[in-house]
C-alpha positions in Angstrom: 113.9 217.5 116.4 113.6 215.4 113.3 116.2 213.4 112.1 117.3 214.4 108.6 117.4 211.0 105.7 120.8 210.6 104.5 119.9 210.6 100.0 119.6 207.3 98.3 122.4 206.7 95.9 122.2 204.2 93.0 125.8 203.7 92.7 127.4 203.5 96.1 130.9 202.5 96.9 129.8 198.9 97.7 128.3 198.1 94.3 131.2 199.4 92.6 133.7 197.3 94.2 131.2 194.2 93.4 131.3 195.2 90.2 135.1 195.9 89.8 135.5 192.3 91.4 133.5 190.7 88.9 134.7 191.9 86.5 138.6 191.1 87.3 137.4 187.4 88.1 136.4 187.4 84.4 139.4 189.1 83.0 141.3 186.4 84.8 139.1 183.3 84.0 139.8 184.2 80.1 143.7 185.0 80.4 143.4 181.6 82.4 142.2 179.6 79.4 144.1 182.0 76.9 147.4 181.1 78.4 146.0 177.1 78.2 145.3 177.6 74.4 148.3 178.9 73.3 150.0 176.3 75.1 148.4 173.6 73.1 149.0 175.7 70.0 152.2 175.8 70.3 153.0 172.0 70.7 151.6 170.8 67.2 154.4 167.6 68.3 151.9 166.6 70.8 148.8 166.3 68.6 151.4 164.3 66.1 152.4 161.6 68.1 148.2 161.2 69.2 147.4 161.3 65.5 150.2 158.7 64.6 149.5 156.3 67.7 145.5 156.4 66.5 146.8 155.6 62.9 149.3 152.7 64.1 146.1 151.6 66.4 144.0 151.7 63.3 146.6 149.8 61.3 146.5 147.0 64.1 143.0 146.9 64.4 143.1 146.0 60.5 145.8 143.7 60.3 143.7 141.6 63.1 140.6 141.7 61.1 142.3 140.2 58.0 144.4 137.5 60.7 140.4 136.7 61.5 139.2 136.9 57.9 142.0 134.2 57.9 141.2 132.3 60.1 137.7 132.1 59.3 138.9 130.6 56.3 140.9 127.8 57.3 138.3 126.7 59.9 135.9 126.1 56.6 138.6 124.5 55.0 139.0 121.9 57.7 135.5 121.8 58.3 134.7 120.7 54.7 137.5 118.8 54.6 136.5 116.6 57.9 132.9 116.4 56.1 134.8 114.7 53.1 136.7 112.6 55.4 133.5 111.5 57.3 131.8 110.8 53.9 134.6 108.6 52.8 134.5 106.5 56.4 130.8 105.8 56.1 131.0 104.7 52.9 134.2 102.5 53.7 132.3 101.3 56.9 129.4 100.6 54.8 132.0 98.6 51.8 133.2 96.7 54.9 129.7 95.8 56.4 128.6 94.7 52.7 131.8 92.2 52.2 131.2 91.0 56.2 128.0 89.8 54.7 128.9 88.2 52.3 131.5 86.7 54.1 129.2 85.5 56.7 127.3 84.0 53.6 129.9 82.0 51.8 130.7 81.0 55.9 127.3 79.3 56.0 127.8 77.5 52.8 131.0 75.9 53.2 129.4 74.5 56.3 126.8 73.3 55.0 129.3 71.9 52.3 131.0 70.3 54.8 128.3 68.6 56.5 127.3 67.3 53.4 130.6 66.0 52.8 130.3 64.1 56.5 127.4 62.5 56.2 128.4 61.1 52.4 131.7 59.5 54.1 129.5 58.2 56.7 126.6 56.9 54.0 130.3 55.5 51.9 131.4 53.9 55.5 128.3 51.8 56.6 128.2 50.8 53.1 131.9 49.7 53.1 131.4 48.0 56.4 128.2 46.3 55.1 129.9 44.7 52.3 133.3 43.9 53.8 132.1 42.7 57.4 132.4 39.4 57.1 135.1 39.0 55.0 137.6 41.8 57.1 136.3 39.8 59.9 137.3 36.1 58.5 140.9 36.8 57.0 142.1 39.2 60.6 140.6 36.3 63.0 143.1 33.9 62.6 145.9 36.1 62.6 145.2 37.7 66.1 148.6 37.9 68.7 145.8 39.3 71.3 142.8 38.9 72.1 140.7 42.1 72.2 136.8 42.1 73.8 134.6 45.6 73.1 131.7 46.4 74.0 128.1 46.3 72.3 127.5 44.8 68.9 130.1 47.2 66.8 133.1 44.4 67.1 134.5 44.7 63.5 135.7 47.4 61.5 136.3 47.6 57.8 138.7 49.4 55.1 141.8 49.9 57.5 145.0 48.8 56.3 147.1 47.0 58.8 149.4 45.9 56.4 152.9 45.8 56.7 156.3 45.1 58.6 156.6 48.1 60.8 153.2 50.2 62.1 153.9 53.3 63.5 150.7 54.6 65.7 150.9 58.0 66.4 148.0 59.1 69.2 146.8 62.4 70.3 146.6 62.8 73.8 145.7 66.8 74.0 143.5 68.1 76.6 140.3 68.2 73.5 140.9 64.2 74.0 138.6 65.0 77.4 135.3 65.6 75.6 133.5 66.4 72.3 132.6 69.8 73.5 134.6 73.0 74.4 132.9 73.6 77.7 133.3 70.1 78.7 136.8 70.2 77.9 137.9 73.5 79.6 135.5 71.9 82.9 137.5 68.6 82.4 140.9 69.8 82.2 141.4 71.4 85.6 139.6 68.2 87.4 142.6 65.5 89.0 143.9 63.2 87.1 141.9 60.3 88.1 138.6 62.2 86.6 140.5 62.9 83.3 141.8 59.3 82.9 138.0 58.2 83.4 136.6 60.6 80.0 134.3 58.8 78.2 136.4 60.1 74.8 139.8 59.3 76.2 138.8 55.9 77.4 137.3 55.3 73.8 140.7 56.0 72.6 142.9 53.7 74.3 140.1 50.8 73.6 140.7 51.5 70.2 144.9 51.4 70.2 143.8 48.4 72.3 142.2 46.7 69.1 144.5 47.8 66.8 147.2 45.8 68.4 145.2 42.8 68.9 145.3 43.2 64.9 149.2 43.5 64.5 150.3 40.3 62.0 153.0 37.9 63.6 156.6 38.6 62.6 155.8 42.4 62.4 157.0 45.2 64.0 155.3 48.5 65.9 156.2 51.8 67.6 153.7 53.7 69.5 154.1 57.4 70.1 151.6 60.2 71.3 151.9 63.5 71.1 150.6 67.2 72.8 152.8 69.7 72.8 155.7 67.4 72.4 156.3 63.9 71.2 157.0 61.0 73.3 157.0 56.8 73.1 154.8 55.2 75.3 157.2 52.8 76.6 160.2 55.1 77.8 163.3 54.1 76.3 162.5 52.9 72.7 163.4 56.4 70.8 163.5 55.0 67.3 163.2 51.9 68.3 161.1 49.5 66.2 159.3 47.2 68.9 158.5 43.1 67.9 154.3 42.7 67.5 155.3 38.5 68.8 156.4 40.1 72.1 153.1 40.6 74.1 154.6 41.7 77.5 155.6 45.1 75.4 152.3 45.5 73.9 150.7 45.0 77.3 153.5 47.6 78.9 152.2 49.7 76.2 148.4 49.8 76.7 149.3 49.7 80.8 151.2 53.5 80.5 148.8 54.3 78.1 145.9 53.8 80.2 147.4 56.2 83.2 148.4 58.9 80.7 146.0 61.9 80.8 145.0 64.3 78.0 146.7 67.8 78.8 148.0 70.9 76.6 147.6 71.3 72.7 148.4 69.5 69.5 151.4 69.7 67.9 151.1 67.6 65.1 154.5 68.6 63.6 156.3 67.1 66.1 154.2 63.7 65.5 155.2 64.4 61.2 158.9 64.4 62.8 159.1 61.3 64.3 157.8 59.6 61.1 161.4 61.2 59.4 163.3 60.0 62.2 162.4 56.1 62.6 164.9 54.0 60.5 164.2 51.9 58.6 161.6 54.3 57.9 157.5 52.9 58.9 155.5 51.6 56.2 152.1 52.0 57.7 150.9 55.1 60.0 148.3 54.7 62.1 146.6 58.3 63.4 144.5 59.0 66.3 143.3 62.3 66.4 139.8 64.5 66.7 140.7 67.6 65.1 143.6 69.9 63.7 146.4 71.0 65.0 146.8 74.0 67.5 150.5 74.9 67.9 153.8 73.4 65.3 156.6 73.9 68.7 156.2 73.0 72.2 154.8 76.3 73.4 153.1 78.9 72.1 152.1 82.6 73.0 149.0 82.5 70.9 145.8 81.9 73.5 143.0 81.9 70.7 143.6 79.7 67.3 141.8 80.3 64.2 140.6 78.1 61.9 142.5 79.2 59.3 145.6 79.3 61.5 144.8 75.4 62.4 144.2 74.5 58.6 147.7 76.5 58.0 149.7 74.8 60.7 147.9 71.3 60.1 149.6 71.6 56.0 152.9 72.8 57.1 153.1 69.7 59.5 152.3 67.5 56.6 154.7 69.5 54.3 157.5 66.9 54.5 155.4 63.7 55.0 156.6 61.1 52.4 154.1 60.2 50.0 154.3 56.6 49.7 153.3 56.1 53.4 149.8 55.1 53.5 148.4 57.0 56.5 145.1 55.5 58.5 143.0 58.0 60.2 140.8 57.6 63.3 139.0 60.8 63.5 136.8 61.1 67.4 134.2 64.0 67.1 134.9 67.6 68.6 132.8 70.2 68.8 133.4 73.2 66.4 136.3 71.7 63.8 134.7 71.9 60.8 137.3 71.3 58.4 139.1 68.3 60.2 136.9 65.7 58.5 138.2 67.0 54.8 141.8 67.6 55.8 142.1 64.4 57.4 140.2 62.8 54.5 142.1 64.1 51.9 145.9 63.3 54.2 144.4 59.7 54.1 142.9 59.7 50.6 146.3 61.2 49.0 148.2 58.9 50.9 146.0 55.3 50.1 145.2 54.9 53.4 141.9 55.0 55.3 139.7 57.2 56.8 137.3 56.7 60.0 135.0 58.8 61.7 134.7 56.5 64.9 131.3 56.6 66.0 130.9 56.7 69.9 129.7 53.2 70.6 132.8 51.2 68.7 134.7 49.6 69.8 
């Protein structure tokens, strides 16, 4: 028998509690966010403090920006003030390179002002010797207490006072007594003695103290001294002692220590200008053998480069108590780079009457 179909119904039991579910899930999603609203609403404190912490942020965030405004400032301050600066040091740097010039200038013509000067002593020299040969040469050869033989043909020389009852030779035995030139002289000075003793320069020196006292006058009286960075006699033991020219076993002492004495150290001319105010009765001719200024005014020194100027300076305080009546003979031997030893020296000896000699390298 057929089975009788149970009527379709729109609105069955199932939808209905699908719908009634639906709808509570809504009701309770917006009570949900109704209960979360009214909570915010009714803290107003909350949204307060988040507006004052944005405004106290916002206040920060200005105060920095004027800090960098600031500071933005200050770095073109110093930046145009460090472009001043470096305007004022190139021109400074160019003032200084402008008066180097010129210095460098004037330099070149005192030189050659000096050079000039040189050769018209020399040209005043040969003509001296030219004229007064043979008469220097007649009146010292009968007064000779030694006997002196050179070498070559330059046997005489001219001008030189040897006048007087007590000669004082002063001789300058510094290590630039080695050589005329400053390589030479810094080679020579660390050889032995025996090489020293055998320089060309030094060995022209004591044959020239070994004329001058084959010229001492009989009944006279002498004192030899050299000097480095201190003063000593030659013969040990005379201090201030004035020595008799008639007595030929001390002038023979004299010239033997002299000849194994070897240059060494600087030149302390001051100490040399001493002895001249120490010797009593006090010397009435000086004799000089020297080749250029002085380097130091005590017996040592922390200075290890000299200037000229510093040389010129501590060659006219040494002089600065030298009487003036004391006629003062220069012998001048060549050295490489001094300048203005030539006029100094010329000028000690013109000032004081003496004489002045360049000694060329063949005499005596």
């Amino acid at each position: 028998m057929a089975r009788k179909r149970r009527p379709f119904e729109v609105f069955s039991m199932s939808f209905l509690d699908c719908m009634s579910c639906g709808f509570g899930a809504v009701i309770l999603f917006f009570m949900i966010i109704n209960a979360q609203v009214r909570e915010t609403t009714d803290n107003p404190s909350n949204l307060m403090a988040e507006t004052r912490q944005i405004e106290v942020e916002i206040l920060e965030g200005r105060k920095n920006l004027v800090l960098a405004k600031n500071t933005v400032e200050e770095l073109t301050s110093e930046k145009d003030s460090a472009e001043g600066r470096i305007a004022q040091i190139i021109a400074l740097i160019e003032e200084l390179r402008a008066e180097l010039a010129e210095y460098d200038s004037e330099t070149l013509a005192e030189i050659e002002r000096i050079e000039k000067l040189q050769t018209d002593i020399k040209t005043l020299e040969e003509e001296v010797k030219r004229l007064l040969a043979m008469a220097e040469e007649t009146e010292s050869e009968g007064n000779r207490l030694r006997e002196f033989k050179g070498e070559g043909d330059r046997q005489y020389l001219t001008g030189l006072k040897l006048g007087g009852e007590r000669t004082l030779i002063l001789i300058d035995r510094s290590a630039s007594m080695l050589d005329d030139t400053i390589v030479n002289i810094i080679r020579r000075r660390n050889m032995p003695i025996n090489d020293k003793l055998r320089a060309v320069k030094w060995r022209q020196v004591v044959a020239s103290v070994d004329w001058l006292t084959a010229q001492f006058l009989p009944g006279s009286e002498f004192q030899m001294y050299m000097f480095n960075n201190e003063v000593e006699p030659i013969i040990k033991g005379s201090e201030g002692v004035w020595l008799k020219a008639d007595d030929a076993t001390q002038l023979d002492e004299a010239m033997r220590v002299l000849r194994r004495t070897a240059p060494e150290g600087g030149t302390n001319l001051k100490a040399a200008m001493d002895i001249v105010l120490s010797m009593t009765p006090p010397p009435d001719n000086i004799i000089l053998l020297v080749d250029g200024l002085p380097t130091m005014d005590a017996p040592t020194s922390n200075r290890r480069t000299v200037s000229g100027q510093q040389r010129s300076r501590l060659f006219t305080n040494a002089l600065r108590e030298l009487p003036s009546n004391i006629p003062v003979n220069i012998f001048l031997y060549p050295l490489e780079g001094d300048f203005e030893a030539p006029f100094l020296y010329w000028l000690l000896a013109y000032r004081s009457g003496g004489s002045f000699i360049s000694v060329s390298k063949d005499w005596p």
